[in-house]
C-alpha positions, -999 to 999 in steps of 0.1 A, spaced: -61 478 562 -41 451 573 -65 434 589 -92 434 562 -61 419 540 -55 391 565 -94 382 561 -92 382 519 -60 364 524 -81 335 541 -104 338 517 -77 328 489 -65 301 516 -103 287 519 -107 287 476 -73 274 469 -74 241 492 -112 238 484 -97 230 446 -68 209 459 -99 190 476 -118 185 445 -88 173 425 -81 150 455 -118 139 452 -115 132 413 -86 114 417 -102 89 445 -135 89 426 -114 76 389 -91 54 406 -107 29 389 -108 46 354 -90 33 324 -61 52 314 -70 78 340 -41 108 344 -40 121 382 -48 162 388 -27 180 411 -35 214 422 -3 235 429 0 267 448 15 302 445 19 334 463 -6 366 459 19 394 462 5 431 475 29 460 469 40 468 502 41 510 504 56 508 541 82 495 553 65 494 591 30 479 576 28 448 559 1 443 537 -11 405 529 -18 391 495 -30 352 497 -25 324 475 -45 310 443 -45 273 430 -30 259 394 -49 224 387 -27 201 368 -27 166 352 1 141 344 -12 133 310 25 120 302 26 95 330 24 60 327 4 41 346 7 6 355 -6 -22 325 -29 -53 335 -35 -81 317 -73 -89 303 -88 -117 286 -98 -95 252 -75 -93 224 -86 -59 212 -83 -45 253 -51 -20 244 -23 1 264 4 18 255 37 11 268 58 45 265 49 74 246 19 84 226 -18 81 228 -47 67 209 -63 86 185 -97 86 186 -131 102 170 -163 102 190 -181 88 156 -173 55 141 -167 70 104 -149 102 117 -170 130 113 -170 137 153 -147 148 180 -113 137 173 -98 130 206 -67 113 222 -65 87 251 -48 61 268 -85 42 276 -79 14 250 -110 -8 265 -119 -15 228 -150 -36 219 -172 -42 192 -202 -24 189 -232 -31 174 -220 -18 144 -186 -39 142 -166 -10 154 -139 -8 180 -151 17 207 -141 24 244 -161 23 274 -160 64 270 -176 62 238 -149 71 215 -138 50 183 -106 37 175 -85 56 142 -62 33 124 -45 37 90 -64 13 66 -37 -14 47 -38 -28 11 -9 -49 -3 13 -23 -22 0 -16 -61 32 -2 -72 24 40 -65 56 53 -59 35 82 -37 20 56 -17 30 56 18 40 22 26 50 -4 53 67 -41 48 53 -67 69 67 -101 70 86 -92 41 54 -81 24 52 -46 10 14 -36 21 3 6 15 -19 27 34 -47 29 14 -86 17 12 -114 21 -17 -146 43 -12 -179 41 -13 -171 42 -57 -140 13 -52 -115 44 -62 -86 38 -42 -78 64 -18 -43 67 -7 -38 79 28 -15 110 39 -4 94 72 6 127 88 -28 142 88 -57 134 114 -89 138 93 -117 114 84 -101 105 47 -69 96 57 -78 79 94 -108 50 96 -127 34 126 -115 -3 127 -147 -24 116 -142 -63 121 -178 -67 105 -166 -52 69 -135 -80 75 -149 -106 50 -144 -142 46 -133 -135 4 -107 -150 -10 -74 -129 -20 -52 -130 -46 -11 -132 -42 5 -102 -49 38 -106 -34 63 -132 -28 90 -122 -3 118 -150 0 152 -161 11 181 -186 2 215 -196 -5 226 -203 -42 252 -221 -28 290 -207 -50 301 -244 -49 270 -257 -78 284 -268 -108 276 -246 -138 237 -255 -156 227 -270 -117 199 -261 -102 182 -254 -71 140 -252 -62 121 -227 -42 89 -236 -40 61 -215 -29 18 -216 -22 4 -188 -42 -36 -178 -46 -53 -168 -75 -87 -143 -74 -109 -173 -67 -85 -187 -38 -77 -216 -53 -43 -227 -41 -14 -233 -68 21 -246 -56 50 -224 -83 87 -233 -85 111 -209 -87 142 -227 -108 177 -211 -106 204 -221 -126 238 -213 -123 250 -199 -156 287 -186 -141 312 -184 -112 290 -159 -103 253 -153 -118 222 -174 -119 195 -175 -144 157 -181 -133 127 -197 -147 96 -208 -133 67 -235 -135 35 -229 -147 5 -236 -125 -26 -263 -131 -51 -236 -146 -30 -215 -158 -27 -208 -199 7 -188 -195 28 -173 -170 56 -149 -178 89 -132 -156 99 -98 -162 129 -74 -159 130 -44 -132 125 -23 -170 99 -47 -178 114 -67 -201 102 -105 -206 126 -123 -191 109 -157 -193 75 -169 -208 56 -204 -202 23 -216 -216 6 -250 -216 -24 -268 -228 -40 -290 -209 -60 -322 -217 -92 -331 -197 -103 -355 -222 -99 -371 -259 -107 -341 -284 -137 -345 -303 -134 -355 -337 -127 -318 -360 -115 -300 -328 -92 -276 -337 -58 -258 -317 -46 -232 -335 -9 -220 -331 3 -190 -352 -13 -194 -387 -11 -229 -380 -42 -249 -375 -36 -285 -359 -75 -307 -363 -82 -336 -342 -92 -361 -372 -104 -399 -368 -88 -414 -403 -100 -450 -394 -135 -433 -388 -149 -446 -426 -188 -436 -420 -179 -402 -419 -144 -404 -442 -126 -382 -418 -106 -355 -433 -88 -323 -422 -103 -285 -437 -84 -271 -461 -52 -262 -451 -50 -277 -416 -27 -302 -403 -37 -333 -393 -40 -352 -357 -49 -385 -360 -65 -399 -327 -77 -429 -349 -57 -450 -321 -58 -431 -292 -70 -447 -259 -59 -423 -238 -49 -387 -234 -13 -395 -235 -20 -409 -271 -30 -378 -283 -9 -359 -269 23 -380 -284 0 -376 -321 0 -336 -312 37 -335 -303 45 -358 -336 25 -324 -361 38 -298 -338 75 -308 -343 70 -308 -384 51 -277 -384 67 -254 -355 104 -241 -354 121 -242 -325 98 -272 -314 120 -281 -284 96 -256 -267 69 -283 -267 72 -309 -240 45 -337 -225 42 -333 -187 12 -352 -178 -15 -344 -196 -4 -313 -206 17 -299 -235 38 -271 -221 54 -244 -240 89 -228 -222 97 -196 -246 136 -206 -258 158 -177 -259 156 -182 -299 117 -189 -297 99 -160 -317 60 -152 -298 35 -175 -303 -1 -171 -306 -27 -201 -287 -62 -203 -300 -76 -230 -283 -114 -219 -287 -121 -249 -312 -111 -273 -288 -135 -279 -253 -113 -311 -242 -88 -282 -234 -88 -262 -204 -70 -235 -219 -105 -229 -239 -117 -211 -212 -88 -183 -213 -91 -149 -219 -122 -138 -203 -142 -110 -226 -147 -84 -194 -183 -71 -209 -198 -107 -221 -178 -127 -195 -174 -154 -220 -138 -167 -226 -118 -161 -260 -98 -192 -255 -69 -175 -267 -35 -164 -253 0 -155 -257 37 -173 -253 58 -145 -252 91 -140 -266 124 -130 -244 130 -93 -253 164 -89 -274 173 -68 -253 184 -89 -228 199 -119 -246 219 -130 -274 214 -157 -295 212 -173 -333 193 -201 -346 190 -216 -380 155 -224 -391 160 -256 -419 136 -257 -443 151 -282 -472 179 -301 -473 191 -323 -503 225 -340 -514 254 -317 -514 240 -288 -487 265 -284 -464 272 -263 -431 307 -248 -416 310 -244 -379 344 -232 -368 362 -246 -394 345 -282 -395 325 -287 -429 296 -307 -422 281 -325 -456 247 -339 -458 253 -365 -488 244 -400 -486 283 -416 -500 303 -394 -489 330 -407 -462 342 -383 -435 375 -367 -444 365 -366 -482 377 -338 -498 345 -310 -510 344 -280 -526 332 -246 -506 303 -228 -518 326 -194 -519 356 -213 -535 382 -234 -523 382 -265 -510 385 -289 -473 389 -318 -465 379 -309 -427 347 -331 -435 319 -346 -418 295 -365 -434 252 -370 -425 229 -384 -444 199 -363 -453 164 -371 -444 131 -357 -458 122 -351 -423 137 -316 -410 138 -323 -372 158 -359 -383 183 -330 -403 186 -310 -372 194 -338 -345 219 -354 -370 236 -321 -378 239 -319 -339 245 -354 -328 276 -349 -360 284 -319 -342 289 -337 -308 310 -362 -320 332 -336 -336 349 -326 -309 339 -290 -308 340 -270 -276 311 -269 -252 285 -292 -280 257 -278 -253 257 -245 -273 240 -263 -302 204 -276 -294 181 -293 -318 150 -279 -314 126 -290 -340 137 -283 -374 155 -253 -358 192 -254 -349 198 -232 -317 235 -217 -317 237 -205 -282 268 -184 -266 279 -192 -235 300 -176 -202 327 -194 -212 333 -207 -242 349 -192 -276 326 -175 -304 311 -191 -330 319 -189 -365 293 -201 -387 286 -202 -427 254 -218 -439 258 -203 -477 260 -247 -483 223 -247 -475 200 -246 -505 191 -204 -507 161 -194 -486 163 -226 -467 174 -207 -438 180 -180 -422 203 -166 -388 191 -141 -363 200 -127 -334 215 -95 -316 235 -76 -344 229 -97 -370 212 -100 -400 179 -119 -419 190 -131 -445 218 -137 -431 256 -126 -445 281 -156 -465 302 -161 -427 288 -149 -396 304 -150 -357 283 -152 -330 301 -136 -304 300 -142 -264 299 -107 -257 268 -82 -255 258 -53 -234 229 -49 -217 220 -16 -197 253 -5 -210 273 -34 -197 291 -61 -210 274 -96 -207 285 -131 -208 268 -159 -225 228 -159 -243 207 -141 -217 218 -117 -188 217 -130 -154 188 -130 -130 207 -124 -101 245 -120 -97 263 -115 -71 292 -95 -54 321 -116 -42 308 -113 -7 280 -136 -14 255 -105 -16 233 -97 -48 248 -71 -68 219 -65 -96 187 -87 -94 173 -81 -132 142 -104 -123 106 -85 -104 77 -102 -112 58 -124 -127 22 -126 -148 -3 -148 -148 -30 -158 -176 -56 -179 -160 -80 -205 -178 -97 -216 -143 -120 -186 -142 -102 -168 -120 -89 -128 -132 -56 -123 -154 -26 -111 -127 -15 -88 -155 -8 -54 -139 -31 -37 -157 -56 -36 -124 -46 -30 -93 -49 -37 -61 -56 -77 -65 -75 -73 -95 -49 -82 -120 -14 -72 -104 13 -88 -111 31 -107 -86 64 -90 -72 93 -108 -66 112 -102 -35 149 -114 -34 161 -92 -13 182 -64 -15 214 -57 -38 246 -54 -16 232 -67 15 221 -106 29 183 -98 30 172 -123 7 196 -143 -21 227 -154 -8 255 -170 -32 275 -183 -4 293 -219 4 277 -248 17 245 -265 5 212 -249 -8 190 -238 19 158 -216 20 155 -192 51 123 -178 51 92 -176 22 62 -152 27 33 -143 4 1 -128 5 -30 -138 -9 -55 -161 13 -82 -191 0 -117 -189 13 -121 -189 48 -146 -171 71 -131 -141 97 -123 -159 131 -105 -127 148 -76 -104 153 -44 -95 170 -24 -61 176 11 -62 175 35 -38 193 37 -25 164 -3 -15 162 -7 -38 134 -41 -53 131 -44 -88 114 -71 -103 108 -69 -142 115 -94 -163 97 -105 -200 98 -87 -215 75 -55 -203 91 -45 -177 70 -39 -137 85 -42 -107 71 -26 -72 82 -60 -49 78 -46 -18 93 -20 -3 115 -35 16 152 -9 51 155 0 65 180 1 101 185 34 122 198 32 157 215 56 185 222 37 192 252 10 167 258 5 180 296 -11 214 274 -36 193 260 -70 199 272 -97 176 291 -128 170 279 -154 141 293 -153 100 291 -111 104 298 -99 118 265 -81 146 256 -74 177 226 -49 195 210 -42 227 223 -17 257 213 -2 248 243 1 209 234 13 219 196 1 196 170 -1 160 168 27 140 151 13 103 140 35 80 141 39 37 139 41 23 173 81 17 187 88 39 161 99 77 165 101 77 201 66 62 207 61 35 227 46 1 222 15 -12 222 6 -39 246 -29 -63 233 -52 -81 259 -36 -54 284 -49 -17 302 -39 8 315 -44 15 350 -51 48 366 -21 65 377 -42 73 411 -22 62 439 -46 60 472 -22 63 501 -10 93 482 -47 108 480 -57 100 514 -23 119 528 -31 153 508 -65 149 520 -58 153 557 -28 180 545 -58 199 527 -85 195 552 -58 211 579 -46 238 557 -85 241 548 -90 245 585 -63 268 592 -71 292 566 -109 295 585 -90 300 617 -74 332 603 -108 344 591 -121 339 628 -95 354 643 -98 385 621 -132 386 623 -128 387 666 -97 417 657 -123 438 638 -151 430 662 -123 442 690 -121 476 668 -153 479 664 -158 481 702 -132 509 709 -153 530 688 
């Protein structure tokens, strides 16, 4: 009956704005609300089927309540660094438990504080999810994020210190953690990364070099300035070495194949040894002795060389007495230099390994290397590495006697060691034959004196590029270079088994005439010169291969080895940042003078947690007293298809639906999200005016839709009557 469908149709009016009213009343009560999303309530027609076209038969109207979860409501600006909006898409994900086994949720309410606990959690009760950050071990199937240059990977340890890394696509308590600025300790970290730019500039002379510099921290935190040293080597490529910290027993570079590249070691003096204190290098054993001590008739053990300190005032002295044994007794003794009080060892392209006991010796810091991990005692021992033949080529001639009448030939020039001969005289060749292309030196009993004379004659000879030859000790280094001609060499002069020739492609013993050629290949390539390049570059000024990645260190100081074979700070190497090959990331090789555009690396001294800041990105670092900062983890935000299908529950957060689809984490300004604004909220997206306007709208249609139920109750009454 048509009037009987008027009445129900009221009905529907009376329900339908009653809803609009309470979504009108929601939105006024949580204009104040953090992040808050305003409902509307929408309407639409109830249809009867009409059977007669004379007779219309009424339907009425039912209410959809909606909310703008995707709008963005208006950011204000708070005193507290860890008070959070977004700016654009996403939303917060959150867990209504501080170690994730609640509710996880979403929101825009980023009023984060501390709790009691250390967590961040919103005024609703929920915790803040992050992705937990730990500078990069090396996984390849680690999911990771440079920062600053630094590589850092989502990762953390558990309760067992296993390192767990994180599947960043997946919303579940192992891969998302609450952020806990309690757990942010003041502990000291080790560096495990040095990022770094500059210009090598293509005008430096060939064997210049240039100096960065850099702070890097060992496991204790104590603070070591290290020089990176380029040298120009060609037109084109630079070779690299580096110095060795205070503390430090060796430090080595390697190859991107992990190949040593460089090796330095050192021993350092803290005092005058006591008197039978023994270094031991090799089989070689070098004793501290006091000869002008006659109460005790100081003598050396059986079989190992003497240091006299009978004179020595100072450290210096004994380290000149050390330096005076090690140059009889080592070849290639070049290696050994005096800095300070220190003896430091930089591995020669020719240098073979060399093996540091320094145990007998307490006056030496370098007795406290090599820490035994079960006993915690050190060894005192450790390791100067040699350059991997791989990578370089070289010869060297190792003299072991020389008497009247030995005689060497370098490209064509006869070099004599006889004590009347004249230069010019006229000699006979070993093989047959004779020259008068002569050069005369006087032999000494002292093999070093041998060497430097041979090269000193070789100098003033006039041959090409004289640098190639190096006296090293009682070894003679024969060194190729970029660009000068090969070597031909014959040492069959030398008394037999006084020496020998090695190298890439040749042979020990060596053959009557060898040439040492310029060429090699490396990696299948050709190479120039004695050792590939660390870096070269393209013509454009942009690295085309960087050989060199990272670097070792063995630590006397107490502090853990930075050897690779832990990770995670416990033992990594360092990695060695340059750049990029074919872009102007990093290394540059470019005109004008030498320059350094940026240096970062990780790794922090002590110092006690002061705070943190959010980036736009979502980073979290941790700032601490003594300056330093520390990413700790990265805040995601998360992306929906459909995020007006999600579904509300209380405190102003929200959950994934079938109608929202699933969540899609991603890094803030990344992706299509938005940014993330600190110190700032969100405001409601409630606007008053607005509310108060559909208020009267509802309260009339409210009104109206009784007035039809009055009025049909007064038509029925009217029936009623005729009956």
């Amino acid at each position: 009956m048509s009037i009987l469908g008027a009445l129900q149709a009221g009905v529907s009016g009376l329900g339908a704005q009653s809803s609009a009213m309470g979504a009108v009343a929601d939105n006024i009560a949580n204009m104040n609300t953090i992040g808050y999303k305003t409902n509307n309530v929408s309407f639409s027609t109830l249809v009867t089927k009409q059977v007669s076209s004379s007779k219309y038969s009424a339907g009425g109207v039912q209410s959809h309540t909606s909310q703008n979860i995707d709008a963005q409501g208006l950011l204000s600006s708070v005193s507290s660094t860890t008070s959070l909006a977004v700016s654009g898409a996403g939303y917060f994900v959150v867990n209504s438990s501080g170690v994730g086994d609640g509710t996880w949720a979403y929101t825009r309410a980023g009023d984060f504080l501390k709790d009691e606990t250390g967590y961040l959690v919103n005024s609703g009760g929920y915790y803040a999810q992050a992705w937990s950050l730990m500078p990069w071990d090396g996984t390849a199937s680690a999911s990771t994020v440079e920062i600053n240059g630094i590589i850092y990977m989502k990762a953390y340890k558990n309760d067992a210190g296993e390192t767990v890394y994180i599947n960043d696509n997946i919303v579940d308590e192992n891969n998302l953690r609450g952020i806990n600025l309690s757990n942010i300790g003041g502990t000291a970290t080790p560096t495990t990364q040095i990022a770094f730019g500059a210009n090598l500039p293509s005008s430096s002379n060939i064997g210049e070099t240039h100096s960065v510099s850099t702070l890097i921290y060992d496991s204790l935190g104590n603070p070591s300035n290290i020089s990176l040293d380029y040298t120009k080597e060609s037109a084109n490529s630079w070779g690299l070495s580096t110095s060795i910290p205070s503390g430090a027993a060796a430090i080595n570079l390697y190859t991107d194949k992990g190949l040593v590249y460089s090796s330095m070691a050192q021993m350092e003096f803290t005092d005058i040894p006591a008197e039978g204190s023994i270094i031991k290098i090799n089989d070689t054993s070098f004793e501290f002795v006091n000869n002008a001590n006659t109460q005790t008739g100081s003598t050396t053990a059986a079989g190992n060389i003497a240091v006299n300190i009978a004179n020595a005032n100072s450290i210096k002295d004994v380290l000149e007495s050390f330096m005076t044994a090690i140059t009889q007794e080592i070849r290639d003794a070049g290696r050994f230099t005096i800095d300070g009080n220190a003896i430091k060892v930089e591995q020669s392209v020719t240098g073979d390994k060399l093996e540091f006991d320094c145990s007998g010796t307490l006056a030496c810091l370098q007795s406290a290397a090599n820490i035994d991990d079960s006993s915690g005692l050190p060894h005192g021992t450790f390791t100067l590495e040699a350059i991997d033949n791989l990578i370089k080529n070289c010869a060297y001639v190792d003299v072991t006697n020389i008497v009247n009448g030995n005689m060497v030939t370098i490209d064509g020039v006869t070099f004599v060691f006889n004590t009347t001969g004249v230069n010019g005289d006229t000699v006979t060749l070993p093989g047959g034959g004779t020259t008068n292309n002569t050069i005369f030196i006087s032999p000494s009993t002292n093999m070093a004196t041998n060497v430097a004379n041979l090269v000193k004659a070789l100098q003033d000879s006039g041959v090409a590029e004289p640098e190639r030859f190096i006296a090293s000790g009682k070894t003679l280094q024969i060194l190729p270079s970029s660009t000068g001609e090969d070597i031909k060499i014959d040492i069959t002069g030398i008394t037999a088994d006084s020496a020998y020739i090695s190298g890439i492609g040749y042979t020990n013993p060596i053959e009557p005439t060898t040439i040492i050629t310029n060429t090699f290949k490396y990696d299948d390539v050709d190479q120039l010169g004695n050792l590939i390049p660390a870096v070269m570059f393209n013509s454009d000024g942009t690295p085309k291969t960087i050989n060199v990645e990272n670097m070792e260190i063995y630590w006397a100081n107490g502090a853990q080895d930075m050897t690779g074979d832990i990770k995670l700070g416990d033992g990594v190497r360092i990695s060695l940042n340059m750049g990029e090959e074919n872009v102007s990331s990093g290394l540059t090789n470019l005109s004008g003078g030498f320059s350094t555009s940026y240096i970062n690396q990780d790794g922090a001294t002590f110092g006690s947690y002061a705070g943190v800041t959010v980036g736009d990105d979502g980073v979290v670092t941790a700032v601490f007293s003594n300056g330093e900062t520390r990413p700790i983890a990265i805040i995601p935000l998360a992306l929906f298809v459909n995020p007006n299908g999600m579904e509300a529950l209380n405190n102003n957060v929200w959950i994934a639906t079938t109608e929202s689809g699933n969540p899609l984490l991603t890094k803030a300004t990344t992706g299509g999200a938005g940014e993330i604004v600190s110190s700032s909220l969100e405001s409601s997206t409630v606007d008053l005016a607005t509310e108060f306007s559909n208020m009267i709208v509802v309260q009339r249609a409210y009104s109206a839709a009784g007035k039809i139920m009055t009025t049909a109750d007064e038509m029925l009454q009217e029936l009623t009557n005729l009956v």
